[in-house]
N, CA, C and O of each residue as an XYZ file, in Angstrom:
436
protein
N       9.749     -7.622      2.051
C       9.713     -6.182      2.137
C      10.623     -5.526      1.089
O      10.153     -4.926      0.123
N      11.690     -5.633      1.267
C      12.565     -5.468     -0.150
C      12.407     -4.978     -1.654
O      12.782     -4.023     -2.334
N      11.592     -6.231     -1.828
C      11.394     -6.199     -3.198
C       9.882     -4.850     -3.004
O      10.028     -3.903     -3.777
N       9.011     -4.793     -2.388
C       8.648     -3.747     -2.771
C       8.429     -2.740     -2.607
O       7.451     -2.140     -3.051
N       9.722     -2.088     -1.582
C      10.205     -0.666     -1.685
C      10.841     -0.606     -2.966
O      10.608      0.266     -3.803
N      11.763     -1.684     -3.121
C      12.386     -1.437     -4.263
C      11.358     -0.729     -5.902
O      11.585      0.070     -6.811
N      10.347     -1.531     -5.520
C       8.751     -1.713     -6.625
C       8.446     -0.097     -6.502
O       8.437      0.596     -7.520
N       8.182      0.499     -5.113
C       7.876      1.895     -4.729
C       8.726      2.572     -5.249
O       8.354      3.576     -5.856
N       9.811      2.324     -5.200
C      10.911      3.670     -5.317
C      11.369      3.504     -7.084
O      12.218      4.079     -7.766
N      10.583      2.677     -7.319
C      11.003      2.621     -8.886
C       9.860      4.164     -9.709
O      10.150      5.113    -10.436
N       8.671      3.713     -9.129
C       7.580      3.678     -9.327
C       7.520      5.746     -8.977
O       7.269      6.825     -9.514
N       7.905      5.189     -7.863
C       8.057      7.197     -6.874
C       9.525      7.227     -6.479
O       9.757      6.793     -5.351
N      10.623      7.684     -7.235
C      11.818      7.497     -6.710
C      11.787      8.899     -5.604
O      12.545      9.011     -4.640
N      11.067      9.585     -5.875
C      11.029     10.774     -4.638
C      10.752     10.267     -3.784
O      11.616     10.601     -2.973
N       9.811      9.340     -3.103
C       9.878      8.637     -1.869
C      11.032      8.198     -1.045
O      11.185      8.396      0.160
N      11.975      7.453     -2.022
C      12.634      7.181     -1.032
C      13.593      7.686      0.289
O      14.039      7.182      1.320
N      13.630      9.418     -0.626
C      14.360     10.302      0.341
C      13.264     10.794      1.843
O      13.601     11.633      2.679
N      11.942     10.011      1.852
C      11.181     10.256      3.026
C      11.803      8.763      3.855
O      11.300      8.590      4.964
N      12.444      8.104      3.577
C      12.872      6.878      4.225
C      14.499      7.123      4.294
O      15.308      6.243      3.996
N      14.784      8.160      4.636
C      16.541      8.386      4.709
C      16.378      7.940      6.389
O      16.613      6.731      6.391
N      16.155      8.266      7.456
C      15.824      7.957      8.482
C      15.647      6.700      9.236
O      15.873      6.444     10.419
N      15.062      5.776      8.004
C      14.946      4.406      8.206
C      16.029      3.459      8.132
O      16.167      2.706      7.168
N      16.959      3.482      9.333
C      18.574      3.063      8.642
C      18.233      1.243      9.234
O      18.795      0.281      8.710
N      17.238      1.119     10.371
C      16.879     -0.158     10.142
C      15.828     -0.940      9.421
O      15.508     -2.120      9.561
N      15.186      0.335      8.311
C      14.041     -0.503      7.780
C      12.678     -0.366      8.636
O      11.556     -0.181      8.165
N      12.879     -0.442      9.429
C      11.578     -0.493     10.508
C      10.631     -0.123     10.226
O       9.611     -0.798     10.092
N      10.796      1.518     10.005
C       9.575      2.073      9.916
C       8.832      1.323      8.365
O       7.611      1.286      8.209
N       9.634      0.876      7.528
C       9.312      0.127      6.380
C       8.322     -1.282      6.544
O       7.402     -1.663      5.820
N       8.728     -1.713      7.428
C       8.747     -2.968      8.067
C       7.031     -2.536      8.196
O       6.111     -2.748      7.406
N       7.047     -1.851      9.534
C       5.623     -1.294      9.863
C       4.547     -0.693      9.004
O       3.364     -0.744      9.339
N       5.021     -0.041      7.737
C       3.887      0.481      7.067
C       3.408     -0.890      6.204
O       2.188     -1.021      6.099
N       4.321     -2.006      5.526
C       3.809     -2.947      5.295
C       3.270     -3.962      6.000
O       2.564     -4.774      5.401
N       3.467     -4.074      7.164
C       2.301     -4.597      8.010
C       1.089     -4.014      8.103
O      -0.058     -4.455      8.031
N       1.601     -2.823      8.294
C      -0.419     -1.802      8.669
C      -1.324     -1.988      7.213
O      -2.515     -2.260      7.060
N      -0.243     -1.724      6.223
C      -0.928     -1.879      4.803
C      -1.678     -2.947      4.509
O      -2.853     -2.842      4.156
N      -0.950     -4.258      4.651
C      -1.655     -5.728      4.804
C      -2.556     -5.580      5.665
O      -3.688     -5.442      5.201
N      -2.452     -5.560      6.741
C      -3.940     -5.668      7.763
C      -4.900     -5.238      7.170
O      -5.913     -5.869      6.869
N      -4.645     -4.061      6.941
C      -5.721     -2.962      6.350
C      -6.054     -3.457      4.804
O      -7.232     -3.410      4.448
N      -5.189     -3.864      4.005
C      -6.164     -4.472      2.867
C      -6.862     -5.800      3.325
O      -7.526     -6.337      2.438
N      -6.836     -6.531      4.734
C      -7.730     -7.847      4.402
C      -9.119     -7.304      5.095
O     -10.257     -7.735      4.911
N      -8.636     -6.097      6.053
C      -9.917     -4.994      6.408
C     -10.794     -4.638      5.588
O     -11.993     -4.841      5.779
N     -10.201     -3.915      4.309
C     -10.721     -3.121      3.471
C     -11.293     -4.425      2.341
O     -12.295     -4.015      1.756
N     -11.004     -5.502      2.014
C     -11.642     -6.253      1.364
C     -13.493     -6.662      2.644
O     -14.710     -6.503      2.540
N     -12.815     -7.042      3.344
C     -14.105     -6.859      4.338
C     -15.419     -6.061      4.789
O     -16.333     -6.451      5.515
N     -15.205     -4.542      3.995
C     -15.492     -3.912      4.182
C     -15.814     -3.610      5.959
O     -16.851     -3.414      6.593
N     -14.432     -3.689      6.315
C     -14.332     -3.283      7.733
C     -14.420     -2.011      8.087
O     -13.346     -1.455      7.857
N     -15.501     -1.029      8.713
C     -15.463      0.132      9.120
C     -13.699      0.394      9.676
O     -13.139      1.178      8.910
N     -13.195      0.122     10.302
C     -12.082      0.412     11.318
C     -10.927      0.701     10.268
O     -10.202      1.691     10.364
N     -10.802     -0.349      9.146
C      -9.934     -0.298      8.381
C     -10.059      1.081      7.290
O      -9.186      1.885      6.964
N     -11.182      1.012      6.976
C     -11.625      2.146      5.961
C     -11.262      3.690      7.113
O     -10.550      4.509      6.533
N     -11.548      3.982      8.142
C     -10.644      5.065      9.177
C      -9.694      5.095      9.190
O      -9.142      6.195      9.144
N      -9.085      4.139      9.248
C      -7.568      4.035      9.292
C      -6.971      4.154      7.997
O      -5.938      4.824      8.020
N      -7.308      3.702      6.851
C      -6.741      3.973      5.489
C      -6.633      5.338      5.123
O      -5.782      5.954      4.481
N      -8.455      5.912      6.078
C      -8.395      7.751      5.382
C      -7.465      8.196      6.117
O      -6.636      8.918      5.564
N      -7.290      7.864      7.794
C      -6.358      8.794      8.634
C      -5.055      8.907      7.983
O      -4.398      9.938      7.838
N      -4.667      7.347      7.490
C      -3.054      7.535      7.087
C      -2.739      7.928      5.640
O      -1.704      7.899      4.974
N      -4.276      8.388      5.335
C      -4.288      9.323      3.825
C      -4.322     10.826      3.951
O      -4.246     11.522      2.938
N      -4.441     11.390      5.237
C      -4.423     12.691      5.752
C      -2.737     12.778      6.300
O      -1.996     13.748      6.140
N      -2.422     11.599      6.918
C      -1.010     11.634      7.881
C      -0.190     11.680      6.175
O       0.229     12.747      5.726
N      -0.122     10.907      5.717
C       0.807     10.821      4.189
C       0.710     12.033      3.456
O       1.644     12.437      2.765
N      -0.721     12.833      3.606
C      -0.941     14.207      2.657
C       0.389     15.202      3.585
O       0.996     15.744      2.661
N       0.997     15.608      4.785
C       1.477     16.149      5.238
C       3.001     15.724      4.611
O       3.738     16.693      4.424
N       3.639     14.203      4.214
C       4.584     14.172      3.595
C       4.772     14.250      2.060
O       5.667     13.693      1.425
N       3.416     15.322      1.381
C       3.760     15.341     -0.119
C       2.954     14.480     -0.630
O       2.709     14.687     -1.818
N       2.302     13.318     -0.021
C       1.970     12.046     -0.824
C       0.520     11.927     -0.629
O      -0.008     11.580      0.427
N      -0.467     12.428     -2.392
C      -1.426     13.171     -2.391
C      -2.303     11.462     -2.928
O      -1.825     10.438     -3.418
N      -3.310     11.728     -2.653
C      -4.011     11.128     -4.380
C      -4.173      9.585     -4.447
O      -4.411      8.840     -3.496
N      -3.981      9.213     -5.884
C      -3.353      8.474     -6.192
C      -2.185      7.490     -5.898
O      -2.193      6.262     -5.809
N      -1.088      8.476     -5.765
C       0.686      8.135     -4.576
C      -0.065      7.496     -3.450
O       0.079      6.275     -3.511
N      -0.507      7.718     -2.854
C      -0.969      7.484     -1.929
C      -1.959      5.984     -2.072
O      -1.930      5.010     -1.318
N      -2.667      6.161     -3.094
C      -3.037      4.642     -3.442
C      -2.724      3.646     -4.011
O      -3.215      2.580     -4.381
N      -1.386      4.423     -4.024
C      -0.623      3.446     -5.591
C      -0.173      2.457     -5.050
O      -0.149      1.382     -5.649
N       0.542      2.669     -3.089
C       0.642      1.355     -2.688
C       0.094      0.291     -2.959
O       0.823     -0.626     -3.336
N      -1.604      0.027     -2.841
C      -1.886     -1.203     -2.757
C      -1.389     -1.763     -4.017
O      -0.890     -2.887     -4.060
N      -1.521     -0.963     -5.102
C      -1.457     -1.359     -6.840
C       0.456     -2.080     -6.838
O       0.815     -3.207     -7.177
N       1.030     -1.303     -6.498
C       2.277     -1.488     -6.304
C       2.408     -2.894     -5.557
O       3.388     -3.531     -5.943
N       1.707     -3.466     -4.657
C       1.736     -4.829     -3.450
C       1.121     -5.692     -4.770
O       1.611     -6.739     -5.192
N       0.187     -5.153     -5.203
C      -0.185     -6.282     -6.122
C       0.475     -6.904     -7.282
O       0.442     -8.040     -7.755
N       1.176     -5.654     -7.644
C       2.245     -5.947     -8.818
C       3.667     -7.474     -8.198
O       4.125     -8.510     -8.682
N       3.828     -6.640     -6.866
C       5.004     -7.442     -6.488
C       4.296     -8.991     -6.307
O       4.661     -9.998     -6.915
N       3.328     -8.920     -5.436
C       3.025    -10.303     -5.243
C       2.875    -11.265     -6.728
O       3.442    -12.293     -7.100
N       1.929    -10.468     -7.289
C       1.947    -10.721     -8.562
C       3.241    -11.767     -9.316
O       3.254    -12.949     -9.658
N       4.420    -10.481     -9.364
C       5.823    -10.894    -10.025
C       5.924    -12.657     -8.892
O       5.842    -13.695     -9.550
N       6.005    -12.724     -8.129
C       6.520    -13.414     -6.643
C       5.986    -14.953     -7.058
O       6.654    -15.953     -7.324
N       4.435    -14.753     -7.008
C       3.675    -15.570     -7.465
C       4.097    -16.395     -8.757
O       4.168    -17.624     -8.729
N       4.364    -15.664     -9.856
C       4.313    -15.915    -11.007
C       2.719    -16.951    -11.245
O       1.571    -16.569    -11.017
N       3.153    -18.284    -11.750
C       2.136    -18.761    -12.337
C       1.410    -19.188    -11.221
O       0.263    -19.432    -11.594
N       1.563    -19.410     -9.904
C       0.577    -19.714     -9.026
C      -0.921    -18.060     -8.788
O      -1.921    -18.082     -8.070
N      -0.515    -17.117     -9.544
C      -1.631    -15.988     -9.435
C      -2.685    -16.068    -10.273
O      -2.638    -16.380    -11.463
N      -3.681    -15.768     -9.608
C      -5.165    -16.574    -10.363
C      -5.308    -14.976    -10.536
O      -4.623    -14.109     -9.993
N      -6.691    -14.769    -11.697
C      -7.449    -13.761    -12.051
C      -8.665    -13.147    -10.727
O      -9.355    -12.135    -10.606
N      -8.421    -14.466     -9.862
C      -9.243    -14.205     -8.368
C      -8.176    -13.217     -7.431
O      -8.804    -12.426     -6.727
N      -7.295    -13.162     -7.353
C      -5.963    -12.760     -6.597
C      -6.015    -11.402     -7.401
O      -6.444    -10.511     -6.668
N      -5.709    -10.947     -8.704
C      -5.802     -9.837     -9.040
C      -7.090     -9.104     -8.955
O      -6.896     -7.888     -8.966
N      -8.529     -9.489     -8.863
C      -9.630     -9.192     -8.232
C      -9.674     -8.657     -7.348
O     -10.264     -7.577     -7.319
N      -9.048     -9.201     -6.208
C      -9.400     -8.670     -4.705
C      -7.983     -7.668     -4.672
O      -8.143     -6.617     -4.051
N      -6.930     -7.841     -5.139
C      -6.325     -6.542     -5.080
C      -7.018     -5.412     -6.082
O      -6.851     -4.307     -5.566
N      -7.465     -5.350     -6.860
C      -7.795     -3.942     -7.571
C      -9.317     -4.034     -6.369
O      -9.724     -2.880     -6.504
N     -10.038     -4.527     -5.625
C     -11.260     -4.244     -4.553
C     -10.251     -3.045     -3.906
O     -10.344     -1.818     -3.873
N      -9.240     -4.010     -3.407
C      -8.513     -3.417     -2.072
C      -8.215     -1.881     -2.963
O      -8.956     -0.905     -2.840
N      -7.387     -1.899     -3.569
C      -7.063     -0.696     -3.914
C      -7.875      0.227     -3.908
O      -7.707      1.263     -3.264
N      -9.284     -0.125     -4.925
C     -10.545      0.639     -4.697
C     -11.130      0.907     -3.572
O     -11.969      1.803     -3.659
N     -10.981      0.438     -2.525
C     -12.168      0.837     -0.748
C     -10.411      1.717     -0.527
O     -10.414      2.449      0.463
N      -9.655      1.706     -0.958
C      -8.437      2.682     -0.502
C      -9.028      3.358     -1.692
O      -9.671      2.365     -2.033
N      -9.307      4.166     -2.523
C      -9.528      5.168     -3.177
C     -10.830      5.832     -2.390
O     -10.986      7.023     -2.121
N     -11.692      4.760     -2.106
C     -12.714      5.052     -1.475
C     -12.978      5.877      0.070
O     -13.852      6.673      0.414
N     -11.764      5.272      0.824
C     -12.005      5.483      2.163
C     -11.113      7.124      2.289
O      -9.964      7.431      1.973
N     -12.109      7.833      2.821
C     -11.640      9.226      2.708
C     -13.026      9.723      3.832
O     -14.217      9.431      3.723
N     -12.310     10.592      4.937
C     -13.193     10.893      6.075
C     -14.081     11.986      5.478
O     -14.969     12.500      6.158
């Protein structure tokens, strides 16, 4: 988790003042879980996941975080895993993250 808030807040350093609150991480904790679920959803083309990506693209529009910001997570997960990986990351692995990212550009109610 760490490394990619750290990745986020490089990326959107205005974010991180929406995580002043988070003095255990938690709520951090939780959006990268929901995020993961939801990208092995959204590679699936799982109805449930694609609702849930738009809802928490309407819930995020209320904290500032429009667009793009808003999709940049997945791009941002891919980067880190990416770095993490190093030479074990195939051109298959960067595939299905730019999918994921895309059904998150996509999924909008």
């Amino acid at each position: 988790m760490p490394p990619v808030y750290a990745a986020l807040f490089r990326r959107f350093p205005e974010f991180e003042a929406l995580f002043s609150l988070d003095l255990d991480r938690g709520v951090r904790g939780h959006m990268l879980n929901e995020a993961l679920n939801m990208a092995e959803g959204l590679l699936q083309n799982d109805p449930m996941a694609q609702t849930f990506v738009s809802a928490e693209r309407m819930n995020h529009s209320g904290y500032g975080i429009e667009g793009a910001a808003f999709e940049s997570f997945y791009v941002v997960l891919a980067e880190v895993f990416r770095d993490l990986a190093g030479a074990r990351w195939t051109p298959d692995m960067s595939a299905a993250w730019e999918n994921v990212a895309e059904a998150a550009r996509m999924a909008k109610l």
